[in-house]
C-alpha positions in Angstrom: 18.3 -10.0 26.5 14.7 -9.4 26.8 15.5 -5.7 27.0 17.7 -5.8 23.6 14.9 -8.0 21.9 13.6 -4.6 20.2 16.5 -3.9 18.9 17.4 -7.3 17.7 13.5 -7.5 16.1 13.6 -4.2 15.0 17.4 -4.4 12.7 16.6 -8.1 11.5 14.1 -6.8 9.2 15.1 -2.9 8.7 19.1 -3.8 8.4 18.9 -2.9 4.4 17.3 0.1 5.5 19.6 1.0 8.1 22.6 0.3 6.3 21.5 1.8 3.5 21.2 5.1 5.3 24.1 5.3 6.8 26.5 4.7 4.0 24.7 7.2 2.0 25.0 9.7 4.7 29.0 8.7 4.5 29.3 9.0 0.5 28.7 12.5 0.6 32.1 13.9 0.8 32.7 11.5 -2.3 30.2 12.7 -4.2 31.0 16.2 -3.2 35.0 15.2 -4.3 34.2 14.3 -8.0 35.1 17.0 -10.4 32.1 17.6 -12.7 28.4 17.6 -13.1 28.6 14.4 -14.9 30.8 12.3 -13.2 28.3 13.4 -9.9 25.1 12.4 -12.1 27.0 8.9 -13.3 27.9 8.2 -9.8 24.4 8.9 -8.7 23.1 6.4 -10.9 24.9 3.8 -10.4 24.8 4.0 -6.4 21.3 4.3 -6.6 21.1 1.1 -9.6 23.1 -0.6 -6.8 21.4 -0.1 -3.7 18.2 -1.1 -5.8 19.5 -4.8 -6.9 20.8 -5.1 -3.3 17.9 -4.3 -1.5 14.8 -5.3 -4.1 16.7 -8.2 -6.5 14.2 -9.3 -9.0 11.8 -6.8 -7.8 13.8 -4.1 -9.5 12.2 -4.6 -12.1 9.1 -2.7 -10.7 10.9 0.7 -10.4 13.0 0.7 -13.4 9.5 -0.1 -15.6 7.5 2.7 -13.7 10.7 5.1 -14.5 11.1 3.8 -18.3 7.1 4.1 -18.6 7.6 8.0 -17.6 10.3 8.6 -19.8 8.4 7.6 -22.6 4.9 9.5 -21.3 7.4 13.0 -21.4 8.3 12.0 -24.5 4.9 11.2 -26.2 2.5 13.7 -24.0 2.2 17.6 -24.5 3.5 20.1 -21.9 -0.1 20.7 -21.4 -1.4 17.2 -20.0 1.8 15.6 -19.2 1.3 15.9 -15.4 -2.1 14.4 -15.6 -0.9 11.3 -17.5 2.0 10.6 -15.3 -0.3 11.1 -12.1 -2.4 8.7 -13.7 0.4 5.9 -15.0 2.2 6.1 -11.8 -0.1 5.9 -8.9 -1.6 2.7 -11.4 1.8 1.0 -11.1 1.7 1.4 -7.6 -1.3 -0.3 -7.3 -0.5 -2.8 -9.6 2.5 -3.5 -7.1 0.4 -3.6 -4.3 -2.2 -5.7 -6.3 1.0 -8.7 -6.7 1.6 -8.1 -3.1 -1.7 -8.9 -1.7 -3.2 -11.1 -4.5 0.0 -13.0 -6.3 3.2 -12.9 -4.2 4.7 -11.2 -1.3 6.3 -7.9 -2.6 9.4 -7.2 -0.2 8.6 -3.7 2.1 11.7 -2.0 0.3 10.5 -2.6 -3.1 7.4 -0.8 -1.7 8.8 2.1 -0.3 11.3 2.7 -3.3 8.4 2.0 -5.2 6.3 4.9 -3.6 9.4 7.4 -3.1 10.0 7.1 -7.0 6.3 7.9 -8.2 6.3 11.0 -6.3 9.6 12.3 -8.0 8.5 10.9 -11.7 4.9 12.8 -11.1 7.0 15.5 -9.6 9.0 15.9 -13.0 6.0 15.5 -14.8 4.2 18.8 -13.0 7.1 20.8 -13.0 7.7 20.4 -17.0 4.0 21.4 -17.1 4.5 24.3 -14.2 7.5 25.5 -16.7 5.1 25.6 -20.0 2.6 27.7 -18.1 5.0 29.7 -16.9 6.2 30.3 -20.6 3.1 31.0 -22.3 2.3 33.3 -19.4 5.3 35.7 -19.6 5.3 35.6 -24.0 1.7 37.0 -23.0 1.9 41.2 -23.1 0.0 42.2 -20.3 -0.7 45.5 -19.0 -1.9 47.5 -15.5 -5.9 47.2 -14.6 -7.3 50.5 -15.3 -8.4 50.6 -11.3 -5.0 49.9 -10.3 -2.3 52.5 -10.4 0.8 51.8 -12.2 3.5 50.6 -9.6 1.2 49.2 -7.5 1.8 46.1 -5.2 -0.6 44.3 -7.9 0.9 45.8 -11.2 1.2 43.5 -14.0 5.2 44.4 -14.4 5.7 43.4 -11.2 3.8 39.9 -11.0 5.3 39.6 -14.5 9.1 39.9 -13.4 7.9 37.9 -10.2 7.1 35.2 -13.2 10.6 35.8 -15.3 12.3 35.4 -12.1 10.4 31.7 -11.0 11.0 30.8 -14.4 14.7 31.4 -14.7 15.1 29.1 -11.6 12.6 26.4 -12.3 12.3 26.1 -15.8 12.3 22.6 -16.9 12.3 21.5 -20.4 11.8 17.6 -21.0 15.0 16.0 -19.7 17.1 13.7 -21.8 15.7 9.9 -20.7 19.4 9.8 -19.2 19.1 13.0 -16.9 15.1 11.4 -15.7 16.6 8.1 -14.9 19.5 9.9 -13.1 17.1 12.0 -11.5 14.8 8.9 -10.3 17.5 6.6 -9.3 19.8 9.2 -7.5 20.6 7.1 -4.3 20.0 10.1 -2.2 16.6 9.4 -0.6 15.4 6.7 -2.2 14.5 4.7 0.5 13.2 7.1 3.1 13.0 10.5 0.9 12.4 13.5 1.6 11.1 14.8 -2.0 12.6 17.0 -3.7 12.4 18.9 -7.5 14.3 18.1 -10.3 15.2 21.7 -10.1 17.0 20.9 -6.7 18.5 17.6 -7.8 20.0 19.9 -10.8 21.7 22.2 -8.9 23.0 20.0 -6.8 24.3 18.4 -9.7 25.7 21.6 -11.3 27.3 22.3 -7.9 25.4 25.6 -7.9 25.3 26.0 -3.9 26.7 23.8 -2.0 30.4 24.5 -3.1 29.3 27.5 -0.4 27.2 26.3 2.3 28.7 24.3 4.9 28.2 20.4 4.4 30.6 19.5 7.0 29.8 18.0 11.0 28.5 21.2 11.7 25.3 21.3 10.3 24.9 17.0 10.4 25.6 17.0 14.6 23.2 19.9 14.9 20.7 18.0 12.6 21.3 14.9 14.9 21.5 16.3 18.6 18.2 14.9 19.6 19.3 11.2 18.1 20.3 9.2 21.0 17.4 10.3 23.0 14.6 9.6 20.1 16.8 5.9 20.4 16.4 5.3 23.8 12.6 6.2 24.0 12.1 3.7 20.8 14.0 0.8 23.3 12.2 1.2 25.8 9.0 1.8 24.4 9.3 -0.9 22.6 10.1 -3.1 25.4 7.7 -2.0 27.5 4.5 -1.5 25.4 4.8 -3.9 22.3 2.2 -3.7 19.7 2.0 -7.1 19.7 -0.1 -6.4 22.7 -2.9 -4.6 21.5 -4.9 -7.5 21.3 -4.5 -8.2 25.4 -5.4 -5.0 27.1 -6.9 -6.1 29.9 -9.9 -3.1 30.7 -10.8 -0.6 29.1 -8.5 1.8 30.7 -5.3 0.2 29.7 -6.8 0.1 26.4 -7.1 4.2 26.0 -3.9 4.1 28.2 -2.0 1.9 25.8 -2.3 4.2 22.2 -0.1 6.8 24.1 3.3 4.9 24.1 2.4 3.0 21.2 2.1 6.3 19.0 5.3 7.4 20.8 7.3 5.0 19.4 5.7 5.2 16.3 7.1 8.4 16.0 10.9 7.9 17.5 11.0 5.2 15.0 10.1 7.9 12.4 12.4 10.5 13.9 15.3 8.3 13.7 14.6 7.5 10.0 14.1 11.0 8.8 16.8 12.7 10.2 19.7 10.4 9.1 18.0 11.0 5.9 18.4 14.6 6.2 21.8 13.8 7.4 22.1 12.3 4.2 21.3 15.2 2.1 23.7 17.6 4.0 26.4 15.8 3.3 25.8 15.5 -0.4 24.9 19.4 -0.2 21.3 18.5 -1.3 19.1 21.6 -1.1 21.3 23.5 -0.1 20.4 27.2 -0.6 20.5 31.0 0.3 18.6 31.5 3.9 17.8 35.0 1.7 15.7 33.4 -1.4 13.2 32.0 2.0 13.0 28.1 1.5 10.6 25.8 1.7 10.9 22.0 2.6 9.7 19.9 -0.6 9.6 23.5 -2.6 13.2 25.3 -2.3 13.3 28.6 -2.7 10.2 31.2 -3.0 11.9 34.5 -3.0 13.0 34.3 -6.7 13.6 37.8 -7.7 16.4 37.3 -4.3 17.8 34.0 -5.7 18.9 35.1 -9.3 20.6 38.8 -7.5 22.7 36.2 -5.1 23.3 33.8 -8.3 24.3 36.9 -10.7 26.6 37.9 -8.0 29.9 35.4 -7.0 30.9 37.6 -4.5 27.4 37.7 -2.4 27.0 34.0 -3.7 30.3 32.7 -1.6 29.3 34.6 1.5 25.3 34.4 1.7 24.1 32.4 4.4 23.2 28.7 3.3 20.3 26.2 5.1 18.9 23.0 4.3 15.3 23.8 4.6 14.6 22.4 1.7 15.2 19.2 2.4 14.0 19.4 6.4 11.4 16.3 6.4 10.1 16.9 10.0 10.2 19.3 12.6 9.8 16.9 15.8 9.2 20.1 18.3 6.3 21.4 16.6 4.9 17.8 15.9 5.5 17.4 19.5 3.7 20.8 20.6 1.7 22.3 17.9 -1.7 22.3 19.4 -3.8 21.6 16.6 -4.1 18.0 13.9 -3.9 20.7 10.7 -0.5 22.4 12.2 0.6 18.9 13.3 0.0 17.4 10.1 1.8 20.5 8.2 5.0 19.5 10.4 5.2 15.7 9.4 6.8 14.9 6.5 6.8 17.7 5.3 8.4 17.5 2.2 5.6 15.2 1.1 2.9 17.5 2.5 4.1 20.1 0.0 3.9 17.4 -2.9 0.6 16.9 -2.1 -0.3 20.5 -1.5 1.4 21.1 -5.1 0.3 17.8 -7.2 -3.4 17.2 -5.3 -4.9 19.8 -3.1 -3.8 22.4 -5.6 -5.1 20.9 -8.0 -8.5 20.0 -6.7 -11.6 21.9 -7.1 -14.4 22.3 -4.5 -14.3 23.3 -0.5 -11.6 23.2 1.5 -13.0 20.6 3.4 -13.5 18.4 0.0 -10.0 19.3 -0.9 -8.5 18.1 2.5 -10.3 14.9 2.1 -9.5 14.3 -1.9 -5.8 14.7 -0.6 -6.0 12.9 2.1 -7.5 9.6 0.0 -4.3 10.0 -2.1 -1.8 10.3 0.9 -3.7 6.9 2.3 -3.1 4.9 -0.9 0.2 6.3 -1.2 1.1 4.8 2.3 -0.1 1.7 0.9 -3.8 -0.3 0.8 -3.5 -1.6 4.1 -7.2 -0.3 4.7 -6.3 0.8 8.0 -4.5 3.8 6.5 -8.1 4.6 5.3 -9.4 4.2 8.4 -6.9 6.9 10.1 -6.4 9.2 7.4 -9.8 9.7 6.4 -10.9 10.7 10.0 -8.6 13.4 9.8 -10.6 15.9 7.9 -13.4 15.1 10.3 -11.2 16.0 13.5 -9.9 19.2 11.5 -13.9 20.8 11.1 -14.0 19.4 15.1 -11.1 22.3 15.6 -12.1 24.9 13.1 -15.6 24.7 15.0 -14.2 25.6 18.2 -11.5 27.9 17.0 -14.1 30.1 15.2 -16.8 30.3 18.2 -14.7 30.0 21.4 -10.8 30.7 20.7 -11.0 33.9 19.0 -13.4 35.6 21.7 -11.2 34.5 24.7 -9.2 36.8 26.0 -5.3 36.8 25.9 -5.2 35.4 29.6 -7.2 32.5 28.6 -5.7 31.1 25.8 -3.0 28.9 27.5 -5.9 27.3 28.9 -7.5 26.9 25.6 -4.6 25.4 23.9 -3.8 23.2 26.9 -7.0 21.5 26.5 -6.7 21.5 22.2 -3.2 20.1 22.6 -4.0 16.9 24.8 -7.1 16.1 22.4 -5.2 16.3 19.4 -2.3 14.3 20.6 -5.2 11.4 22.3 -6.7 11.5 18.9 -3.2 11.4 16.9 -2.5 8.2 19.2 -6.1 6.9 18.4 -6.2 7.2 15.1 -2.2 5.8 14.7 -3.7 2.3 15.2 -4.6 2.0 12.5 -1.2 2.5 10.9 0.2 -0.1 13.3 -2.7 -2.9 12.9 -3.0 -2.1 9.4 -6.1 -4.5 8.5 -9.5 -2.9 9.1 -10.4 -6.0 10.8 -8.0 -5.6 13.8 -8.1 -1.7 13.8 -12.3 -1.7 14.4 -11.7 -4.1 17.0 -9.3 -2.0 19.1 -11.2 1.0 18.6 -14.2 -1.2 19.6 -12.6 -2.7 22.3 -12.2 1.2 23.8 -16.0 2.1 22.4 -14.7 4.0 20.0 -13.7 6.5 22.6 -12.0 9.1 19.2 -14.6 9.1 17.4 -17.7 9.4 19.4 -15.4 12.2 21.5 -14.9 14.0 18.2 -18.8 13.9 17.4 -19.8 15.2 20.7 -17.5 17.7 20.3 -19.0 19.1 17.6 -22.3 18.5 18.4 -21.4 20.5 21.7 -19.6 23.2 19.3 -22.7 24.1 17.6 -25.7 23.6 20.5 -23.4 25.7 23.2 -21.5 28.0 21.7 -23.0 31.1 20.2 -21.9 31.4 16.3 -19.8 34.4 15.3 -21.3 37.9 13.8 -21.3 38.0 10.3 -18.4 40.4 8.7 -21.0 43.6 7.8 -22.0 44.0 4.2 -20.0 46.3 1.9 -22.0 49.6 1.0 
């Protein structure tokens, strides 16, 4: 029994979750069998206003006011400012939640996470409403070649100005009806574990545009979920062996640095498993589902417009393109696993919310890149929640990423091609020890009981990462400056 006491702590807890999940992942050839766009959108809804009374009850009432409360901001607010305001109204609802959670009652975890899901797609709406007006007012502008520029050029203003007819006659969104953003909100697809995606990809899989096409079948869902039972076993045993209940009782300091290295390793099975039945989820339901040739992008969709609308204008090319689910791939677990540096890593890990917060934050943010990268990542930690150990983690990132660009600039890019293994050995074991360093503070969560493990260890990440630096700059010779222009 002791060895199945993960298991049995583990679904106690989750067995909403889990349940949820996999009868989502099962509905899709229902969905997929009803006959029109709106039977699909009704059904949508009221799966999705289902789950939500089973798994929140009265805490329902939390989504469906931040959704109503975004309906009526784009109603009220100009193209113009609309994504602002709902940045502004959602991300204060979520703290309001987690304000009753910490301060007035306990708010149950699944209100939480449907709670944070949600207020990325109702900002997400809100940004691409205000994307489509750009658009607009940018193509009803007459524009013409620079005089330096030759007409036909790879920078002529027909071309980025078709490029700009093209994006819009995919994406274009006009205010939805408060029926099509609640449908959109509550569609059942995702809304416990995500991944993000547009309103524009939620419409089409609606319409039925794509995935009539692509190949929603075992297929795609066994090839999706090959690595499964292996990601299952590691999170048993793990689990078993190395419970994070423990932290508190390493014994030297040793075990202590020893002990972050399966902890973060079952961090991330656990993860696995939830992200990919998700995916699993959207196959079936022939979510983002689109053309391999219009070049995809998880959170995104497509990027090769101009390609998209040729293969939609076409029935014939549409029904024998090739189809992928990029668009909704959350994680890629091989380069999270390899990747040698924190920024590739990070770009790899959910990344359909990475490209939300590349589109609605970092995008949006003036300053460095270095500024940027820590504005975003201060949003991503109070997204996760204000445990202030996700402040503690995340906010040490951008620190560790100058660490790497350091040594990339001075060292990497002089060594020759015989030398880089070595190299990238070396960067791939520090950034998965500081990964695992830095994870504990997502698994102790209080800033209490996260300083005291990384005390307890002398702050072994941190104080590695500032000699590194130090070391960067003192030992290794800067690099030649590009030469002036004449």
């Amino acid at each position: 029994m002791s060895v199945l006491s993960p298991v049995i702590d583990w679904w106690t807890p989750d067995a909403s979750y889990v349940t949820a999940l996999l009868v989502t992942a099962g509905a899709g050839p229902v969905f997929r069998g009803l006959g029109s766009e709106t039977a699909r959108r009704w059904f949508g809804l009221s799966m999705g206003l289902l789950l939500l009374a089973c798994t929140c009850g009265k805490g329902a009432v939390h989504p469906l006011a931040a959704a109503v409360g975004n309906v009526a901001i784009l109603k009220l607010v100009s193209a113009r400012h609309v994504h602002a305001v709902s940045f502004a109204f959602c991300f204060a609802y979520l703290a309001l939640v987690r304000l009753l959670d910490a301060f007035v009652h306990d708010v149950s975890p699944l209100i939480n996470v449907i709670q944070m899901l949600l207020s990325l797609k109702l900002v997400g709406l809100a940004f691409e409403v205000h994307n489509s007006w750009r658009l607009r007012q940018k193509t009803a502008t007459p524009t013409t070649p620079s005089p330096t520029e030759p007409s036909g050029g790879e920078g002529d203003a027909r071309d980025t100005s078709a490029r700009d007819r093209a994006e819009l006659a995919v994406t274009e969104v006009t205010v939805p009806t408060a029926a099509e953003q609640l449908q959109y909100a509550f569609f059942y697809v995702g809304m416990l574990t995500g991944p993000y995606y547009t309103y524009v990809t939620f419409r089409h899989c609606m319409e039925g545009t794509f995935w009539p096409w692509a190949d929603c079948g075992w297929a795609p869902v066994l090839r999706r979920a090959r690595f499964l039972p292996l990601y299952i076993v590691l999170f048993l045993f793990l689990g078993w062996m190395w419970p994070i209940a423990d932290a508190s009782r390493a014994s030297s300091w040793l075990y202590g640095v020893w002990f972050i290295y399966p902890v973060f390793t079952h961090f991330r099975m656990r993860m696995y498993f939830g992200f990919i039945l998700s995916e699993v989820a959207c196959i079936t339901h022939g979510l983002g589902a689109y053309p391999a040739g219009s070049l995809p992008r998880p959170g995104k969709g497509p990027t090769d417009y101009g390609r998209l609308v040729q293969i939609m204008d076409d029935k014939k090319e549409l029904a024998t393109a090739e189809y992928d689910f990029e668009t909704v791939h959350n994680i890629r677990e091989g380069r999270v696993e390899l990747d040698v540096t924190m920024t590739s890593v990070l770009k790899q890990w959910n990344t359909t919310v990475q490209y939300w917060l590349y589109y609605t934050v970092y995008r949006s943010t003036p300053g460095t890149k270095v500024f940027r990268a820590s504005v975003t990542m201060l949003v991503s930690a109070f997204w996760h929640g204000i445990h202030s150990g996700y402040y503690l983690s995340l906010l040490t990132c951008p620190l560790y990423m100058v660490v790497e660009d350091l040594w990339e600039r001075r060292l990497r890019r002089r060594l020759p091609e015989s030398r880089l293994w070595l190299y990238d050995c070396v960067t791939w074991f520090l950034r998965v020890s500081m990964f695992s360093y830095l994870c504990m503070g997502f698994l102790l969560l209080r800033a209490d009981t996260t300083l005291a493990y990384w005390r307890s260890v002398y702050f072994v990440g941190h104080t590695a990462a500032a000699a590194l630096y130090a070391l960067g700059l003192v030992v290794l010779p800067r690099p030649p400056r590009p030469p002036k222009p004449e």
